[in-house]
C-alpha positions in Angstrom: -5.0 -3.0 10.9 -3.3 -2.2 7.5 -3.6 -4.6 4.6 -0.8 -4.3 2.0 -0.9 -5.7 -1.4 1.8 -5.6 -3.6 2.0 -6.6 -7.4 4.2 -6.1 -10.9 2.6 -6.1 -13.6 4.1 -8.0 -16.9 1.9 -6.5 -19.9 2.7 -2.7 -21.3 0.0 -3.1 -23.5 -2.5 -3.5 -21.3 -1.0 -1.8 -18.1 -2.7 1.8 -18.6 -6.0 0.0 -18.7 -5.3 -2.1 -15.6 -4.1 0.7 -13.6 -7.1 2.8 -14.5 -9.6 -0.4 -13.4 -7.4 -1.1 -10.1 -7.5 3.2 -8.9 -10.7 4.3 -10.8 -12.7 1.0 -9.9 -11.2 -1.3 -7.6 -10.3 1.6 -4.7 -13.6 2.9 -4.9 -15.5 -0.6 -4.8 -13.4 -1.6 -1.8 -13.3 1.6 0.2 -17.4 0.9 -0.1 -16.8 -2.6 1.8 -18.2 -2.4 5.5 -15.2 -3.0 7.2 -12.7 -0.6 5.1 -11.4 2.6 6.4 -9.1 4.3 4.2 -7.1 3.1 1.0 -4.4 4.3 -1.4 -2.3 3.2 -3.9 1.0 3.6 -4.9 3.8 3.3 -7.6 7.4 2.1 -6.8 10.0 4.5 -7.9 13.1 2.3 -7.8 13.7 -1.0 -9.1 14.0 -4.6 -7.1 10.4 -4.1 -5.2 6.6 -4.9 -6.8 5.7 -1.6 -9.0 2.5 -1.3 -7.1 1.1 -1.2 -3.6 -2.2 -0.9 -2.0 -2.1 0.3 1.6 -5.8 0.0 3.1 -6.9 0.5 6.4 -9.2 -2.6 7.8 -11.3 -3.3 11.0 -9.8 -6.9 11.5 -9.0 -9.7 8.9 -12.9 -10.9 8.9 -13.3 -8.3 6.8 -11.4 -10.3 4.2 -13.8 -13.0 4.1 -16.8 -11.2 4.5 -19.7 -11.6 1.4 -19.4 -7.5 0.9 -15.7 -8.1 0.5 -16.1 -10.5 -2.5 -19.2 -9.3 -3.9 -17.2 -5.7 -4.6 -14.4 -7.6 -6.4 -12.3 -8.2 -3.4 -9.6 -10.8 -5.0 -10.8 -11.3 -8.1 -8.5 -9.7 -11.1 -9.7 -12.5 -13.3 -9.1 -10.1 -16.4 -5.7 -9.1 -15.6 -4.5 -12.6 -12.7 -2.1 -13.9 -15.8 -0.2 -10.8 -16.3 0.0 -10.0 -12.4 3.2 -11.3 -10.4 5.7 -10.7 -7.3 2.2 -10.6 -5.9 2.4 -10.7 -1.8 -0.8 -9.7 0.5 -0.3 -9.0 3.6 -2.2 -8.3 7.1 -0.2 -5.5 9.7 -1.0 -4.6 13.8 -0.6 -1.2 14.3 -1.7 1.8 16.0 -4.3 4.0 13.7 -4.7 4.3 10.0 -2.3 4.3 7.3 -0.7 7.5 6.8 -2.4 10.1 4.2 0.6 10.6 1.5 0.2 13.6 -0.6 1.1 13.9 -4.1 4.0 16.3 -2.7 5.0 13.4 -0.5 6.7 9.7 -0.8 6.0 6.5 1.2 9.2 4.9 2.2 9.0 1.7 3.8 11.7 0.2 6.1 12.6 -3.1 7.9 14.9 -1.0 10.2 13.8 2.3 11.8 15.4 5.3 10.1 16.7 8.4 12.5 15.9 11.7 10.5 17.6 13.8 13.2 20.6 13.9 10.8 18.4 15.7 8.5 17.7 18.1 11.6 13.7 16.7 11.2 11.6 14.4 12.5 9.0 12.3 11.2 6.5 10.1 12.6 6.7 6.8 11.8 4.0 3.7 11.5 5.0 0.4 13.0 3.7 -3.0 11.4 3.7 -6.1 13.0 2.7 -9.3 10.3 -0.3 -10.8 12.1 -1.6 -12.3 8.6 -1.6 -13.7 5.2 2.1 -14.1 3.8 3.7 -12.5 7.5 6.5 -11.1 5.3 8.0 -8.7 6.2 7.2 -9.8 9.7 8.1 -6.1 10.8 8.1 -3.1 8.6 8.1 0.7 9.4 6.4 3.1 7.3 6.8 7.0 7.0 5.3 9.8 4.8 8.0 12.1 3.8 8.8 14.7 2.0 9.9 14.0 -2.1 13.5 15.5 -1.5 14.1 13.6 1.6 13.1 10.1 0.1 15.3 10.7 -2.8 18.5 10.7 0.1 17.6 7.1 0.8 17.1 6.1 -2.7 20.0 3.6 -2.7 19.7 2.3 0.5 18.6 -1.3 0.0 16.3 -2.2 2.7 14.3 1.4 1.7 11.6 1.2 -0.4 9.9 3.9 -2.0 6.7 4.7 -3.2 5.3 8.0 -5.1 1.3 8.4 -4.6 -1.0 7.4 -7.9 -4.0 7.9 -6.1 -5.2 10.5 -3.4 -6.4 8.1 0.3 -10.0 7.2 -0.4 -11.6 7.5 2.9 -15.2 5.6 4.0 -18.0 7.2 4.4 -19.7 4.3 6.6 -19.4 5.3 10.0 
């Protein structure tokens, strides 16, 4: 199960200083959660979509609830809530983890499947299916590609893209 936040963020002064809490704290607090697999988090790199995304990789949605969640800051940006907005959470179905994305690579995320044969490639692909929280998107694909093929499907309105800002935190709770 993949839970997705997304965010803006409405201060500049105070953005470098929130960014360094949510990748240098927050990931590493939440990836220590019983219950959390993998997490990453991302920066858009076109306009009309949250500037930031957290993809993390979850056993089921108790996780969300559970004490460990919110004793490791799990929803509470207290410090930063009133400059936070276009905030949506959200709880996919799908098969496996989310994807690793490389510094190299881009996370593109799609309501529609995309065919990469006309690029004489292929790609695999991660199918989500809302199961929680907002349900919006209720179906969204998501692929790890290449930087120089995301940057073909830069104007394409139902693409988003994403460029890495943190490597995938993996848990090392077995």
């Amino acid at each position: 199960m993949l839970y997705i936040v997304e965010c803006s963020y409405n201060d500049s002064e105070s953005e470098d200083e929130w960014n360094f809490f949510y990748s240098q704290q927050k990931l590493p607090a939440l990836i220590s959660v019983a219950g959390f697999k993998t997490s990453q988090r991302f920066r858009a790199i076109k306009e009309g979509y949250p500037t930031y995304l957290a993809i993390h990789t979850i056993d089921n949605a108790k996780v969300l609830n559970s004490e460990d969640y919110h004793l490791k800051g799990g929803g509470n940006f207290s410090r930063w809530q009133k400059n936070i907005n276009d905030w949506h959470r959200n709880l996919y179905e799908t098969e496996g983890d989310a994807p690793t994305v490389s510094a190299d690579k881009r996370l593109m995320i799609s309501t529609k499947k995309i065919d990469f044969s006309m690029l004489g490639t292929r790609l695999s692909e991660t199918e989500l299916y809302a199961v929680g929280l907002e349900k919006y998107p209720e179906y969204r694909i998501i692929y790890s590609v290449p930087e120089e093929i995301a940057q073909l499907f830069i104007e394409i309105a139902s693409v988003s893209i994403y460029e890495p800002m943190t490597q995938q935190l993996q848990s090392l709770i077995i």
